[in-house]
C-alpha positions as CSV (number, residue, x, y, z in Angstrom):
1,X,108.7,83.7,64.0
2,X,108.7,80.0,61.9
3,X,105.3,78.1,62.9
4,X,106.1,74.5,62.6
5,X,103.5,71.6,61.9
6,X,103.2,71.0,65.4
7,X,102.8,74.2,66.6
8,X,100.2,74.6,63.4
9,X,98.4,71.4,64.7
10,X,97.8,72.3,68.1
11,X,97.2,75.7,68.1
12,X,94.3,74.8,65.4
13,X,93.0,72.0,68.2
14,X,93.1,74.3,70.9
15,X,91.5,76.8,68.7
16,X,88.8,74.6,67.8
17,X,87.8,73.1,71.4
18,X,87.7,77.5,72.5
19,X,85.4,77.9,69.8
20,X,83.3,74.8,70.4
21,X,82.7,75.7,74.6
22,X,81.5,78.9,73.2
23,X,84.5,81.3,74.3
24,X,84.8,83.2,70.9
25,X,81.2,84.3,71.8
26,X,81.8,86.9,74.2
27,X,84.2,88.3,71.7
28,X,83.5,91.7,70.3
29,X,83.9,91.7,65.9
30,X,84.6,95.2,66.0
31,X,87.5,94.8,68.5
32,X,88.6,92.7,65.4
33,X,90.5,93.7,62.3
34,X,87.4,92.6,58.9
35,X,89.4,89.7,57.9
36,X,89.8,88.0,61.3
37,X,85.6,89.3,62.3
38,X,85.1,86.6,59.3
39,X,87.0,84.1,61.3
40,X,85.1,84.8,64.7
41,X,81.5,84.4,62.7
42,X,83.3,80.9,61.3
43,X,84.4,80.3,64.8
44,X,81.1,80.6,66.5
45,X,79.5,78.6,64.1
46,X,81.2,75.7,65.4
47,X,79.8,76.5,69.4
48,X,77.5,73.4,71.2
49,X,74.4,74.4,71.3
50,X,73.4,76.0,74.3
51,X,77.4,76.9,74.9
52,X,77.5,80.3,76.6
53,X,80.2,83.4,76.3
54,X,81.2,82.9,80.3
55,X,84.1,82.5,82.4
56,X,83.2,78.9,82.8
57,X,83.4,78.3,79.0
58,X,87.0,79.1,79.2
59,X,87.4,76.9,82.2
60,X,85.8,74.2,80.5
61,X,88.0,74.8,77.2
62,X,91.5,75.1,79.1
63,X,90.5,71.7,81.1
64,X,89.9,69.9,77.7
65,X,93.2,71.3,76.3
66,X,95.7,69.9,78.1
67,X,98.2,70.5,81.6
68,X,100.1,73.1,80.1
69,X,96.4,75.3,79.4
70,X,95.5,74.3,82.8
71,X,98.4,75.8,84.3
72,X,97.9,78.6,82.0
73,X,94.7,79.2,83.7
74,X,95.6,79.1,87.3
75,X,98.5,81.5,86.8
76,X,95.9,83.8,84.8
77,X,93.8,83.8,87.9
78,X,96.3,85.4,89.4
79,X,96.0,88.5,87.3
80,X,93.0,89.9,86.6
81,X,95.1,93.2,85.8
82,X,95.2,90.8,82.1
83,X,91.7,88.5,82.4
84,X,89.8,90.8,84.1
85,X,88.1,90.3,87.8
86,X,85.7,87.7,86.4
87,X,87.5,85.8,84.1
88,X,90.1,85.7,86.6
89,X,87.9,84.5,89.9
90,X,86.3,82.1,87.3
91,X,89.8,80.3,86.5
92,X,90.6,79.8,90.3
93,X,88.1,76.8,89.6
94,X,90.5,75.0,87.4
95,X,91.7,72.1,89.4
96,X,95.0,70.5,88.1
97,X,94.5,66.5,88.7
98,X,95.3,64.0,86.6
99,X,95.7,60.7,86.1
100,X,99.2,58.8,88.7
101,X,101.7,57.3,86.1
102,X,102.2,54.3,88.7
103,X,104.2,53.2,91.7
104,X,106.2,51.6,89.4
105,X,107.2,54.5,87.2
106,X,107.7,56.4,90.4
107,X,110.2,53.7,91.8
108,X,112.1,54.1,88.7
109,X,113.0,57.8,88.5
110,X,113.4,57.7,92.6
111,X,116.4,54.8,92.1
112,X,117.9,57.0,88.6
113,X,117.8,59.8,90.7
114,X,119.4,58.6,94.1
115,X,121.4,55.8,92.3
116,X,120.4,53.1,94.3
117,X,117.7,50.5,94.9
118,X,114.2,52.1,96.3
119,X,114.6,49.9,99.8
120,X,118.0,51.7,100.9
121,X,116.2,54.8,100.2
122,X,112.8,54.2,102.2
123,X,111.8,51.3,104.5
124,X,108.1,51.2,102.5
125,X,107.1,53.1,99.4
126,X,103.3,53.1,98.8
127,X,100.8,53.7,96.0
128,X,100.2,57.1,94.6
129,X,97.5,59.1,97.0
130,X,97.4,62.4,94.4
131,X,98.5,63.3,90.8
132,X,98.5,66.6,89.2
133,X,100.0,67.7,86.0
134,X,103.5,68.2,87.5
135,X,104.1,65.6,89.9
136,X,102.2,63.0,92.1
137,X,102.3,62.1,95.7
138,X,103.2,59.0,97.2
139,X,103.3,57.8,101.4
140,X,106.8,56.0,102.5
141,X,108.4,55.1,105.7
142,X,111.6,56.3,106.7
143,X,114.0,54.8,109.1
144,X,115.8,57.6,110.9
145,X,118.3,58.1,114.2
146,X,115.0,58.0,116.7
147,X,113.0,55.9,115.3
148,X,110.4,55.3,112.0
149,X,108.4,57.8,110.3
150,X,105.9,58.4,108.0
151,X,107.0,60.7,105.1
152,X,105.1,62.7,101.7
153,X,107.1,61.5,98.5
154,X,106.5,64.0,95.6
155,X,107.8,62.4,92.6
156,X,108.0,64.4,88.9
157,X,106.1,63.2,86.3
158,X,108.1,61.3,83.3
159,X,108.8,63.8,80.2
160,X,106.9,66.6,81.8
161,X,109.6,69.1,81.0
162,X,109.4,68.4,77.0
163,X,105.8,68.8,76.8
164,X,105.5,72.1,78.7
165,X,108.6,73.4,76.4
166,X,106.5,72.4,73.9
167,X,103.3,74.0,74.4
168,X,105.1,77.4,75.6
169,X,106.4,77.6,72.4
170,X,102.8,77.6,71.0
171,X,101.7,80.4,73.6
172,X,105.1,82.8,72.4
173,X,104.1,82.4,68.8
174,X,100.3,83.9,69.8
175,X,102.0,86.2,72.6
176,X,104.2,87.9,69.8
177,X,101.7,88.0,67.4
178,X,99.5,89.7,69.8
179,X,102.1,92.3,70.6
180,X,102.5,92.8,67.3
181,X,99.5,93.6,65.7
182,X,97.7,94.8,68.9
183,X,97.7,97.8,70.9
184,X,96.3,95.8,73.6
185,X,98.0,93.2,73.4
186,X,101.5,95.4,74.0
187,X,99.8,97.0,76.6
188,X,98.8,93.6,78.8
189,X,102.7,92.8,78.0
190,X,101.4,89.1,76.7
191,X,105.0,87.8,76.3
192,X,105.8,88.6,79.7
193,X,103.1,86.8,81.2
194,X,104.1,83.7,78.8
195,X,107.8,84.3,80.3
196,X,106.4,84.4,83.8
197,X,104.2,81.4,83.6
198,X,107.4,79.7,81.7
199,X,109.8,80.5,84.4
200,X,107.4,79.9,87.0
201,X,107.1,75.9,86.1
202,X,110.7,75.9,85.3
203,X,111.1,76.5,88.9
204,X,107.7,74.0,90.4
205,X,109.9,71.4,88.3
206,X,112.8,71.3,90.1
207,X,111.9,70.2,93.4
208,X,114.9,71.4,95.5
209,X,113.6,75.0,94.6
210,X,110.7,73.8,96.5
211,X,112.2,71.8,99.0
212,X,114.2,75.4,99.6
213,X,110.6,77.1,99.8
214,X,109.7,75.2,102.0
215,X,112.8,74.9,104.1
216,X,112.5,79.4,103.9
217,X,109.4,79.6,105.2
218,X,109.3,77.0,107.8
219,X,112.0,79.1,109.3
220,X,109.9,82.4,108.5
221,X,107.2,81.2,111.0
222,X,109.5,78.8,113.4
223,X,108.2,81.0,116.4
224,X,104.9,81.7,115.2
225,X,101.8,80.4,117.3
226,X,99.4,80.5,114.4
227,X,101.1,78.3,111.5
228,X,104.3,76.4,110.5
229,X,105.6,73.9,107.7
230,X,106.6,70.8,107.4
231,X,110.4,69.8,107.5
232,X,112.5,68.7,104.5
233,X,114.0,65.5,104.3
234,X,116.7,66.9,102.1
235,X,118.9,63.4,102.3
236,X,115.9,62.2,100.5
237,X,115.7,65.1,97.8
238,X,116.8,65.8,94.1
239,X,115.8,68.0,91.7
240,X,113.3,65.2,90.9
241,X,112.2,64.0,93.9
242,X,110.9,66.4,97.1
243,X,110.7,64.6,100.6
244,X,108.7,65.9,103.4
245,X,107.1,65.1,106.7
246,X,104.0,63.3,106.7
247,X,101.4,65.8,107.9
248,X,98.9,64.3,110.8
249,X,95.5,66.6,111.1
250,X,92.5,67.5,109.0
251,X,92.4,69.7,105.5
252,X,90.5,73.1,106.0
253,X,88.5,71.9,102.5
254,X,86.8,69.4,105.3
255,X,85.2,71.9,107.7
256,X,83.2,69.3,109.1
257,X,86.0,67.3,109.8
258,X,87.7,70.0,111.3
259,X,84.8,71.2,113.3
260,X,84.4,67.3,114.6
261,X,87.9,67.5,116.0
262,X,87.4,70.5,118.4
263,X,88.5,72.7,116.5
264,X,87.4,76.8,117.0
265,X,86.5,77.8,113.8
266,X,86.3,81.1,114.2
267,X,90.0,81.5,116.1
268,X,90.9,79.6,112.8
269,X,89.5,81.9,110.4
270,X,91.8,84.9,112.6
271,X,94.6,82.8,111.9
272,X,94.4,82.6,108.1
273,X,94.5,85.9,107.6
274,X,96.6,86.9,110.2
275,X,99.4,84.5,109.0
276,X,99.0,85.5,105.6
277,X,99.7,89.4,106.2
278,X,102.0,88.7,108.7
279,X,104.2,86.1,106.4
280,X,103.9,88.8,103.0
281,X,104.8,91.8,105.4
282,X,107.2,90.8,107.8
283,X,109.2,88.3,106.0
284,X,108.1,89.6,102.3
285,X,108.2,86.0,101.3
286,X,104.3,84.6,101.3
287,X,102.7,81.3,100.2
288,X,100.9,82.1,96.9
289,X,98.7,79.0,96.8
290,X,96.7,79.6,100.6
291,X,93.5,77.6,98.8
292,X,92.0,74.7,101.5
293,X,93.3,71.6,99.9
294,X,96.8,73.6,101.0
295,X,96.1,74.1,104.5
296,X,95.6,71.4,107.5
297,X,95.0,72.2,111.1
298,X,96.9,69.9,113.6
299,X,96.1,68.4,117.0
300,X,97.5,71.5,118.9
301,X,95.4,74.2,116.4
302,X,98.0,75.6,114.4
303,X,97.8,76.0,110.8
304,X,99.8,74.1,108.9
305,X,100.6,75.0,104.7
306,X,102.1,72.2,102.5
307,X,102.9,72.5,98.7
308,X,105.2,75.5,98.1
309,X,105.7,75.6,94.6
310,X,104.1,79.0,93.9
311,X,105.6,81.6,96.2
312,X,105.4,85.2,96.0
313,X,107.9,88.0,97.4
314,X,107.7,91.9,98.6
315,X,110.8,94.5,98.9
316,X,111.2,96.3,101.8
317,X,109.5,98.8,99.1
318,X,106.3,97.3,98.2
319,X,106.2,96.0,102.1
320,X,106.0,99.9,103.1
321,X,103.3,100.5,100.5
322,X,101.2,97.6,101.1
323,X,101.5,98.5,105.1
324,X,100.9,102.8,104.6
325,X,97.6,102.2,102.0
326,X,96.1,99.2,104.3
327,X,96.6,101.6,107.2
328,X,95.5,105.0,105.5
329,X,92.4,102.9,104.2
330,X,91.8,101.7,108.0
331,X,92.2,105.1,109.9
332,X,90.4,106.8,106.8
333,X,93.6,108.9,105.7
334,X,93.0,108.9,101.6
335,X,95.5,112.1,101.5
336,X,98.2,110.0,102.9
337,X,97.4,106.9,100.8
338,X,97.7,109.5,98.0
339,X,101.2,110.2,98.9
340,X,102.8,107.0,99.4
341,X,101.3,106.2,95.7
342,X,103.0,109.1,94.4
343,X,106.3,108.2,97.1
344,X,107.1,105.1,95.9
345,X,106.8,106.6,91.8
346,X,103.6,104.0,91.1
347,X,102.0,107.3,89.8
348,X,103.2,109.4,87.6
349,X,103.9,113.0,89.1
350,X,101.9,115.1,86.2
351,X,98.6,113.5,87.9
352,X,97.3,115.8,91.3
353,X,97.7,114.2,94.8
354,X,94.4,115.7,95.4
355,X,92.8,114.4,92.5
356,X,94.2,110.8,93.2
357,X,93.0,111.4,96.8
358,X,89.6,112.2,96.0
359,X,89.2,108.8,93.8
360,X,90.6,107.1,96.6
361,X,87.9,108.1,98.9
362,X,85.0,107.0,96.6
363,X,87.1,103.4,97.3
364,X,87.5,103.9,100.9
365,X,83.9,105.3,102.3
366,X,81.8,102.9,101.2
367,X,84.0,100.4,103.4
368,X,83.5,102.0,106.5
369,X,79.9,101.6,106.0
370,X,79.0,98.6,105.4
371,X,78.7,95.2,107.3
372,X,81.6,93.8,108.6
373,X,81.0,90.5,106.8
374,X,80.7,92.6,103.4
375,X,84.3,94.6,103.9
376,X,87.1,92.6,101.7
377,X,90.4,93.3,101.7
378,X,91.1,92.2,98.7
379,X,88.3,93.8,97.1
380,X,89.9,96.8,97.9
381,X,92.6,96.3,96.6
382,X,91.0,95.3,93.1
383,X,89.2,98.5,93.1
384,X,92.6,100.4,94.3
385,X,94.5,98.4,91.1
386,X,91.1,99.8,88.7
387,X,91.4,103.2,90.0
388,X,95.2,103.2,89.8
389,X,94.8,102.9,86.0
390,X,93.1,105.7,85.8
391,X,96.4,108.0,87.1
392,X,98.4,105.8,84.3
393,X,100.0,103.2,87.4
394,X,101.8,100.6,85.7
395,X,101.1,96.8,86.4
396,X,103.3,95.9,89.5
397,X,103.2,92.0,89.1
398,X,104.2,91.0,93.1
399,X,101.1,93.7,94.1
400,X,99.0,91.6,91.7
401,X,99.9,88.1,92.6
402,X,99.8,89.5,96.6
403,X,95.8,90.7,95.8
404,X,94.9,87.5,93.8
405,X,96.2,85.4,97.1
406,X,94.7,87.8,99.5
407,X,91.5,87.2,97.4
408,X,91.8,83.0,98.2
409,X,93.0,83.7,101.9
410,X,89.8,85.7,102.5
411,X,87.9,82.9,101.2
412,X,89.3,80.3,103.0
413,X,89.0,82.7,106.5
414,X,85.5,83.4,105.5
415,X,84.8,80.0,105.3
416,X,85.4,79.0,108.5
417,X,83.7,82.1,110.3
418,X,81.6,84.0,107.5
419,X,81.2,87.4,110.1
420,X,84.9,87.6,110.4
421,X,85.7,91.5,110.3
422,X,88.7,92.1,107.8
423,X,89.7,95.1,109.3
424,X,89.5,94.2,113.1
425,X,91.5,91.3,112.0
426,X,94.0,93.0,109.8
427,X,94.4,96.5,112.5
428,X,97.0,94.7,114.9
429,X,99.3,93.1,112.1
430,X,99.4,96.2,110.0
431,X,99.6,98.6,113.0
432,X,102.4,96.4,114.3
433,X,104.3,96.2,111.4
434,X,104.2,100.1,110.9
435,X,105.3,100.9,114.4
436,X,108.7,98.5,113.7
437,X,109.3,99.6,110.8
438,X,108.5,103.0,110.0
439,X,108.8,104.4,113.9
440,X,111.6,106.6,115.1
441,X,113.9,103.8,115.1
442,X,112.8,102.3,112.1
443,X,113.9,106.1,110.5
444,X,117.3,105.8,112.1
445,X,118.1,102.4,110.8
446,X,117.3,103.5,107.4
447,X,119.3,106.3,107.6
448,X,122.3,104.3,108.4
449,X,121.2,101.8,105.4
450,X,121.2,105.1,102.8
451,X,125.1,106.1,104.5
452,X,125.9,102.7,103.7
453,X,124.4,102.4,100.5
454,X,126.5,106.4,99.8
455,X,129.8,105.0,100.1
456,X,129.5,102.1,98.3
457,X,128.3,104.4,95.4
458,X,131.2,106.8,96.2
459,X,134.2,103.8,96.3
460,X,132.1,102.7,92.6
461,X,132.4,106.6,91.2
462,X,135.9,106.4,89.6
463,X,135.4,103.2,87.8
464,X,131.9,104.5,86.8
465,X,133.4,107.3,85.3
466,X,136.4,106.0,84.0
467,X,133.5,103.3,82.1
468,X,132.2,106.7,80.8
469,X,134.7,108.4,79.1
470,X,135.7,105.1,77.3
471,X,132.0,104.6,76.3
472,X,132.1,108.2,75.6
473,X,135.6,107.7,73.2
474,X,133.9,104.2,71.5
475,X,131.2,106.3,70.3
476,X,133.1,108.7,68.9
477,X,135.3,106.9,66.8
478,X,132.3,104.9,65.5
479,X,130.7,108.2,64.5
480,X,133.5,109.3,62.8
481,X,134.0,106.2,60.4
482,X,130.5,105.5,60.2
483,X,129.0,102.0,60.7
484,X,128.8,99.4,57.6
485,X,127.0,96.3,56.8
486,X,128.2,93.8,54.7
487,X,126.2,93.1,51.8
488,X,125.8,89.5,53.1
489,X,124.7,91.1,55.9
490,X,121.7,93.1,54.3
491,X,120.4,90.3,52.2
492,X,119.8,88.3,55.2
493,X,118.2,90.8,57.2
494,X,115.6,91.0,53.8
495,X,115.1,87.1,54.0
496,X,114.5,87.6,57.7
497,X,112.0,90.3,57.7
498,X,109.9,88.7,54.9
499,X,109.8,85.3,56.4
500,X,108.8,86.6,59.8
501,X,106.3,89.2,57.6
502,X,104.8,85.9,56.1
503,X,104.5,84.1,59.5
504,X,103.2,86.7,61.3
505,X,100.3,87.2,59.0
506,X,99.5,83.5,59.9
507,X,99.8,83.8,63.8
508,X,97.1,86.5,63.3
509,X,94.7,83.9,61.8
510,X,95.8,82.1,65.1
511,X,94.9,85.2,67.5
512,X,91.6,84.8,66.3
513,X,91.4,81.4,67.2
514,X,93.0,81.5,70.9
515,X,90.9,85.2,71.5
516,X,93.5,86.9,72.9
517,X,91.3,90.3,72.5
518,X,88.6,88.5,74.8
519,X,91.2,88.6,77.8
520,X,90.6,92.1,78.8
């Protein structure tokens, strides 16, 4: 892979501010091929004094970096199956603010977008009230049918495309070195997370995906008690702009404020939780960001979320499994759990249900034991995801990114009512969702689902086979005459290899620099 100057340049910057918050400290050497312990020895020599190996070293060094390292680290904190349970709870502390780019600036990409002036678009269009790396917020008054209303404005930030392409470019150059000259490294799957984080802001940067979020999951919960979303303006959205309606009531990051306004805290805290499970395991489509600054309370008590540009999504599959181990964990049925593991093909089959049983119950006891404010549901589920490893369970990235939320929902329940029992909380929601959907009648509509899905596959079969036998034919002619290469051909293929040989061997020296072995 061809490292550029630029790609040179700020690798070696983002190298250097690591190594000078004292991340490359915490590093093992003999993790570390000779050559590159030399590097880390180099590397800590250029640590602050009094810089630490922690978590918060790496918060401090991604902050420093740049937008694209920040967002790095908040999509990291959603898997600690790559960071690590520490690294990854320290990252959730990375806050993603930055500096508004001006009304003025905002005005302009509003009238490229829509065409026209900024005054036939809104009656009023205010100051920026928030900036992150992405976008920033502005307040504006719409004139609609029944009268004047106040309206959120979330306008992209100029260029913000190019300089993420930019810097994910830098991360696929370490992500492939990684893979290539590390065992861990291919086993943590590095370019796929860079390929997930990429394709996850390719999607927060086009705000009618969001405005489509949004628009989903106010529907979702339209006859829910608990919580609902704002509505989309969508005469007033492009893939650059994202207008929504003004929301009136207090943040749950201002418990006092919240508390002030009548509000039961407790009854809150119930509905937190409640809304979360309910959202990932009847709908299988939940809000992925449920922090405070995300979640208001309005004048009637019901929860309302806002931002929805990190979503996550279940199967009816993983739905099933999240309901059956939540419930066997409840009623203290680790054989079952066992099962549905071994049901849904997360384990292996040359592992013993009754082995994987027995681990499950050194998770499960200690539960029922202890205080009802020191239960966590989504520490269970990080010990489940530990154990699971054990019995060879591959990394099943929607169970991960449901844990990491169900971590910051917890919180944010906890906050408002720190006794707040997980599992009285959680028993109706997951015993509710079992009896409707694996019950008698649940059974029955699944068999009709499978008869279904049996004659599609059957009207399929002759094509399928017909695709065969010429597949089948193809390969057999090939066979027989042999398969050449020109000579143009193989020369090529030698330049190829030894430039990427040449640039690899560089990348390494970069590895070193960005730790990738310290993300454990």
């Amino acid at each position: 892979m061809l490292i550029g100057f630029g790609h040179f340049f700020r690798l070696a910057r983002a190298g250097y501010i690591l190594a000078r918050e004292g991340v490359f400290k915490s590093v093992d050497p003999a993790l570390l091929p000779v050559p590159l312990q030399f590097l880390l020895r180099f590397g800590n020599l250029l640590a602050k004094p009094g810089a630490g190996g922690a978590p918060q070293a790496l918060v401090r060094a991604f902050a420093q970096i740049g937008p694209s390292y920040v967002k790095l680290g908040q999509f990291l904190a959603t898997r600690p199956d790559v960071v690590g349970g520490e690294i990854a709870d320290a990252l959730t502390a990375l806050q993603d603010r930055m500096e508004p780019f001006g009304r003025q600036a905002a005005v302009e990409i509003i009238e490229k977008a829509f065409g026209r002036p900024i005054d036939q678009i809104f009656v009023t269009f205010g100051e920026p009230v928030a900036a992150a790396s992405i976008a920033q917020v502005h307040t504006a008054r719409v004139a609609y049918p029944d009268g004047e209303r106040k309206v959120a404005v979330k306008v992209l930030r100029p260029d913000v495309e190019r300089q993420f392409r930019r810097d994910f470019a830098d991360m696929y150059i370490l992500a492939h070195a990684a893979e290539r000259f590390s065992s861990e490294g291919r086993r943590l799957r590095l370019i796929q997370v860079v390929d997930t984080l990429a394709r996850s802001v390719k999607l927060e940067t086009d705000f009618r995906l969001e405005a489509a979020a949004a628009s989903e999951f106010r529907d979702n919960v339209a006859d829910d008690a608990d919580i609902r979303a704002p509505g989309v303006d969508w005469d007033r959205t492009t893939r650059e702009v994202l207008t929504l309606e003004w929301i009136v009531g207090a943040p749950l990051s201002d418990i006092a404020r919240v508390a002030a306004q009548g509000h039961d805290l407790q009854d809150l805290g119930r509905k937190v939780l409640q809304s979360f499970l309910r959202t990932a395991m009847r709908d299988g489509f939940f809000h992925a960001d449920m922090h405070q600054g995300n979640l208001f309370v309005d004048r009637k008590g019901r929860l309302v979320a806002i931002d929805f540009g990190i979503m996550g999504r279940l199967g009816l599959k993983e739905r099933r499994f999240l309901a059956e181990i939540l419930f066997g964990f409840i009623t203290r049925d680790y054989k079952r759990v066992a099962e549905v593991h071994f049901e849904a093909g997360y384990v292996p089959p040359v592992h013993s249900v009754e082995e994987f049983s027995q681990a499950l119950r050194a998770i499960g006891e200690p539960l029922h034991t202890a205080n009802a404010q020191d239960i966590s549901m989504a520490r269970l589920l990080t010990l489940l995801f530990e154990v699971t490893a054990l019995f060879d369970m591959r990394t099943r990235t929607e169970l991960v990114l449901l844990q990491k939320t169900m971590v910051v929902a917890e919180g944010v329940a906890r906050s408002l009512d720190p006794t707040l029992n997980i599992w009285k909380t959680s028993d109706p929601v997951v015993r509710g969702w079992i009896a409707d959907n694996l019950g008698p009648q649940a059974k029955l509509e699944d068999a009709g689902r499978a008869a279904v899905d049996v004659a599609k596959f059957a009207t399929r079969l002759p094509k399928l086979l017909a695709d065969a036998e010429t597949a089948v034919e193809t390969l057999a002619a090939a066979g027989s005459k042999g398969l050449l290469l020109s000579e143009k051909s193989l020369e090529g293929l030698a330049r190829a290899r030894r430039r990427a040989d040449r640039w690899f061997m560089l990348a390494v020296v970069l590895v070193a620099l960005l730790a990738i072995h310290w993300m454990r």
